[in-house]
Rosetta silent file (secondary structure, phi, psi, omega in degrees, C-alpha in Angstrom):
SEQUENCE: XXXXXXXXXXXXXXXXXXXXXXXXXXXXXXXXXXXXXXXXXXXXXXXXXXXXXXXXXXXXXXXXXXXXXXXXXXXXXXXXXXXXXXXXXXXXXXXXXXXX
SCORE:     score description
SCORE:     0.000 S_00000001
   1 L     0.000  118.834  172.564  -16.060  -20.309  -23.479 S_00000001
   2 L   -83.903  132.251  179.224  -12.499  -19.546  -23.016 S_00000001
   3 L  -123.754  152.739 -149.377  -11.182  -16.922  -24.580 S_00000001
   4 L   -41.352  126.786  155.202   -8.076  -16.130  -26.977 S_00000001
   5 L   -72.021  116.760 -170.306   -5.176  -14.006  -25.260 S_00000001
   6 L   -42.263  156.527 -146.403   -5.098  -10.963  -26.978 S_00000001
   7 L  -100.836 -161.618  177.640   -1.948  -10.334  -28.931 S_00000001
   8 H   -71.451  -62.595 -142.156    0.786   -7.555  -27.906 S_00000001
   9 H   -71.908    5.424  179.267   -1.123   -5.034  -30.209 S_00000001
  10 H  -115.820   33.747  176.664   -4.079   -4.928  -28.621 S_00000001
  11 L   -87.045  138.875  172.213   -2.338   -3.838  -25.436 S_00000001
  12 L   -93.637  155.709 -162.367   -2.688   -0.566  -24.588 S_00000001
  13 L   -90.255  173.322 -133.742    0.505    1.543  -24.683 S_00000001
  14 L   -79.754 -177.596  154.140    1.892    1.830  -21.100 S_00000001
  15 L    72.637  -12.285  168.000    1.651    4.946  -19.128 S_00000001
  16 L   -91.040  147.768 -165.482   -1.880    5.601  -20.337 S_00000001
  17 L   -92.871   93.960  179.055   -4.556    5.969  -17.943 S_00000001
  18 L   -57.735  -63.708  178.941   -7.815    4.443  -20.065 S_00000001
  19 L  -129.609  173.446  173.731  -10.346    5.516  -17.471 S_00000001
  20 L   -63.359  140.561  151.329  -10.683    7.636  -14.207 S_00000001
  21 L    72.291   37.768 -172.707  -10.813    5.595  -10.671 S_00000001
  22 L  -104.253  -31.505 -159.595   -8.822    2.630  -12.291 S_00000001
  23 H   -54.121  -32.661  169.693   -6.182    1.949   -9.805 S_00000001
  24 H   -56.597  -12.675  175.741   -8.583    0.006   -7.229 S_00000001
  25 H   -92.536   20.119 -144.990   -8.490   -2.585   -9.651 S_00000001
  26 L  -147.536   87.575  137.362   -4.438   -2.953   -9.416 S_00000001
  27 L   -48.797  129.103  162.682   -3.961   -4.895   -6.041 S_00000001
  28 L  -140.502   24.710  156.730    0.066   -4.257   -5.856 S_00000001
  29 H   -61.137  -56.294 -165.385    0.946   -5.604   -1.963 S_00000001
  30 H   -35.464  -26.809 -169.583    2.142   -8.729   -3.573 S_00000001
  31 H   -77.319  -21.954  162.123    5.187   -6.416   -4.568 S_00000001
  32 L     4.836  133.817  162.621    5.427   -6.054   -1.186 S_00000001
  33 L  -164.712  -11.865  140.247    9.131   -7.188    0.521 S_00000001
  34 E  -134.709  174.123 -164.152    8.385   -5.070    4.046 S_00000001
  35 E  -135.158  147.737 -175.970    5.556   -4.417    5.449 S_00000001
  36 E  -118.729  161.219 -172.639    5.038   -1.562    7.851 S_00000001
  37 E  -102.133   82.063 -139.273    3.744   -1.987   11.514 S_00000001
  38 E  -122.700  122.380  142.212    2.075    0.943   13.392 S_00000001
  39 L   -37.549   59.475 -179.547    2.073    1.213   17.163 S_00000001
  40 L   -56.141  -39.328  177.562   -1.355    2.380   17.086 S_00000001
  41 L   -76.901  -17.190  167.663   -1.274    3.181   21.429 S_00000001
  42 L   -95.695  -14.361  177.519    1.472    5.336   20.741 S_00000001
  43 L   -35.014  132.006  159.308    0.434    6.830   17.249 S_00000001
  44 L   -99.306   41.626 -177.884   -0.467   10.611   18.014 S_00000001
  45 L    41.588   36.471 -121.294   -2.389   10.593   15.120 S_00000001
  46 L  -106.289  -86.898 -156.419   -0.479   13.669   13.140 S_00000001
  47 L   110.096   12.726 -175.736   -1.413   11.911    9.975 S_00000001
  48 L   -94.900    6.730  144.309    1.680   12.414    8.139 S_00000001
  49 L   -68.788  -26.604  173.423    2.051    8.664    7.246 S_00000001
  50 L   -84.664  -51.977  162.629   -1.024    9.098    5.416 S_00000001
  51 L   -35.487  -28.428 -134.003   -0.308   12.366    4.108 S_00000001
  52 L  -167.007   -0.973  177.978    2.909   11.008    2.510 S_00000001
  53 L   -90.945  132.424  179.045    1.978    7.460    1.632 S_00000001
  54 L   -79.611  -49.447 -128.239    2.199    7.460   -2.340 S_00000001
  55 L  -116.297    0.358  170.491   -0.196    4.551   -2.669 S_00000001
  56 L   101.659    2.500 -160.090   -3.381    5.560   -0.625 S_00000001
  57 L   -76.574  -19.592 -156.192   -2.431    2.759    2.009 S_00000001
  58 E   -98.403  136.205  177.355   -2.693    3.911    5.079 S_00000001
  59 E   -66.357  148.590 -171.898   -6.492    3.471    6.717 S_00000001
  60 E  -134.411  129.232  179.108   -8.139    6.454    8.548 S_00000001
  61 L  -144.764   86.435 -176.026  -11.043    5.635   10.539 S_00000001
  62 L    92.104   33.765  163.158  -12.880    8.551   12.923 S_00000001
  63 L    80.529    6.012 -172.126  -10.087   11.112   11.942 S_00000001
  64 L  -132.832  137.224  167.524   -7.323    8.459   13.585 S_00000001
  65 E   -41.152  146.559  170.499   -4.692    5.877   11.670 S_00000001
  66 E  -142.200   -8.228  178.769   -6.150    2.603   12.412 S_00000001
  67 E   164.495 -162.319 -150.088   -3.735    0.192    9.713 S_00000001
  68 E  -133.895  105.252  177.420   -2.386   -0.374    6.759 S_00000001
  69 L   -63.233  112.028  168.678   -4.704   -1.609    3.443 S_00000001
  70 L   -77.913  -10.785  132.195   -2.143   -4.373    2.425 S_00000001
  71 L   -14.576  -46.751 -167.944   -3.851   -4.774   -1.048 S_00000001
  72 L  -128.566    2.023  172.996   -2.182   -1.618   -2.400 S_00000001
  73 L   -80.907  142.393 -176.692    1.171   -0.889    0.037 S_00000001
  74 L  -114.358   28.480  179.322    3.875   -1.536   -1.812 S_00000001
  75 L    48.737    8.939 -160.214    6.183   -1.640    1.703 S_00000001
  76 L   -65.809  -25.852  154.638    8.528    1.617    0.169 S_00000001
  77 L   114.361  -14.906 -177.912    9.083    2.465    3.999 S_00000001
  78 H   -46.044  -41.523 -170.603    7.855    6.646    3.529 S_00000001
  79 H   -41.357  -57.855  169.499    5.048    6.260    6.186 S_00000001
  80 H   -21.262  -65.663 -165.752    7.986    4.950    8.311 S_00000001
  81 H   -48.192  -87.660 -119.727   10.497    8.098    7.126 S_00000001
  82 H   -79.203  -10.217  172.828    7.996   10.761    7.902 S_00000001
  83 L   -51.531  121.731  170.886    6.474    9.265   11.466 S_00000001
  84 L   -59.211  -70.538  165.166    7.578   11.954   14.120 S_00000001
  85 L   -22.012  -55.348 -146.201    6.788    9.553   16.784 S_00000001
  86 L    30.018   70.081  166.760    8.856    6.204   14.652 S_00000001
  87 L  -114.778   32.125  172.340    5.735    4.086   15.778 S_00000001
  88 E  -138.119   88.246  146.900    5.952    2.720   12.142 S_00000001
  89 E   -72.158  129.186 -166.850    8.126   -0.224   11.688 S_00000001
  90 E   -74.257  117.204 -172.690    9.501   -1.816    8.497 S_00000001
  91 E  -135.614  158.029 -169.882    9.390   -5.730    9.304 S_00000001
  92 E   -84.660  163.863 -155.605   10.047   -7.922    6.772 S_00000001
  93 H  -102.095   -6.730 -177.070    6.889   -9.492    4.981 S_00000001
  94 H   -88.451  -22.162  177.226    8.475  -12.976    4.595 S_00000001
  95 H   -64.022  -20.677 -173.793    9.206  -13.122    8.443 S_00000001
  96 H   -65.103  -70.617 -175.668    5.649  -11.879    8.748 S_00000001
  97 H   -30.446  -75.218  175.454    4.264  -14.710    6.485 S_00000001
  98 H   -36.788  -56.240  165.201    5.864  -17.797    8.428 S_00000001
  99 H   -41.897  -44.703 -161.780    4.797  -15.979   12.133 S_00000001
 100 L   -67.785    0.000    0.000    0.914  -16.207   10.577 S_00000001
């Protein structure tokens, strides 16, 4: 059974958070327009791309960066910023796409 799109008013109004632990269900890489690109053999593992990523993006795996969950980066370039190292390059995601 398909069912009816709800009207505006049964929208909830914005800015409210409805339950705890919601946000895993809000894939936002599609907003994506760079993507960033970690050296991992030169990373020293400092952790302050992770530390400093607003969206939760950057993967940790055995206390070391290991990528980047593209599901929720939203490419804004901090990880990039705050790398000591600059073993995190901003490449653009459409050049990425075509390369694949």
């Amino acid at each position: 059974m398909i069912q009816k799109p709800k009207g505006w008013k049964a929208l909830p109004i914005s800015g409210l958070i409805l339950e705890g632990g919601n946000s895993v269900g809000y894939e936002t890489g599609s907003w994506r327009a760079l993507r960033p690109v970690i050296d991992t053999e030169k990373c020293s593992h400092c952790m302050l791309c992770w530390l400093f990523c607003p969206d939760g993006s950057i993967k940790v795996r055995d206390s070391k960066v290991s990528g980047v969950d593209l599901r929720y980066c939203k490419g804004c370039g901090i990880c990039a910023v705050e790398c000591p190292r600059q073993v995190i390059e901003m490449l653009e995601e459409s050049q990425l796409r075509k390369e694949a």
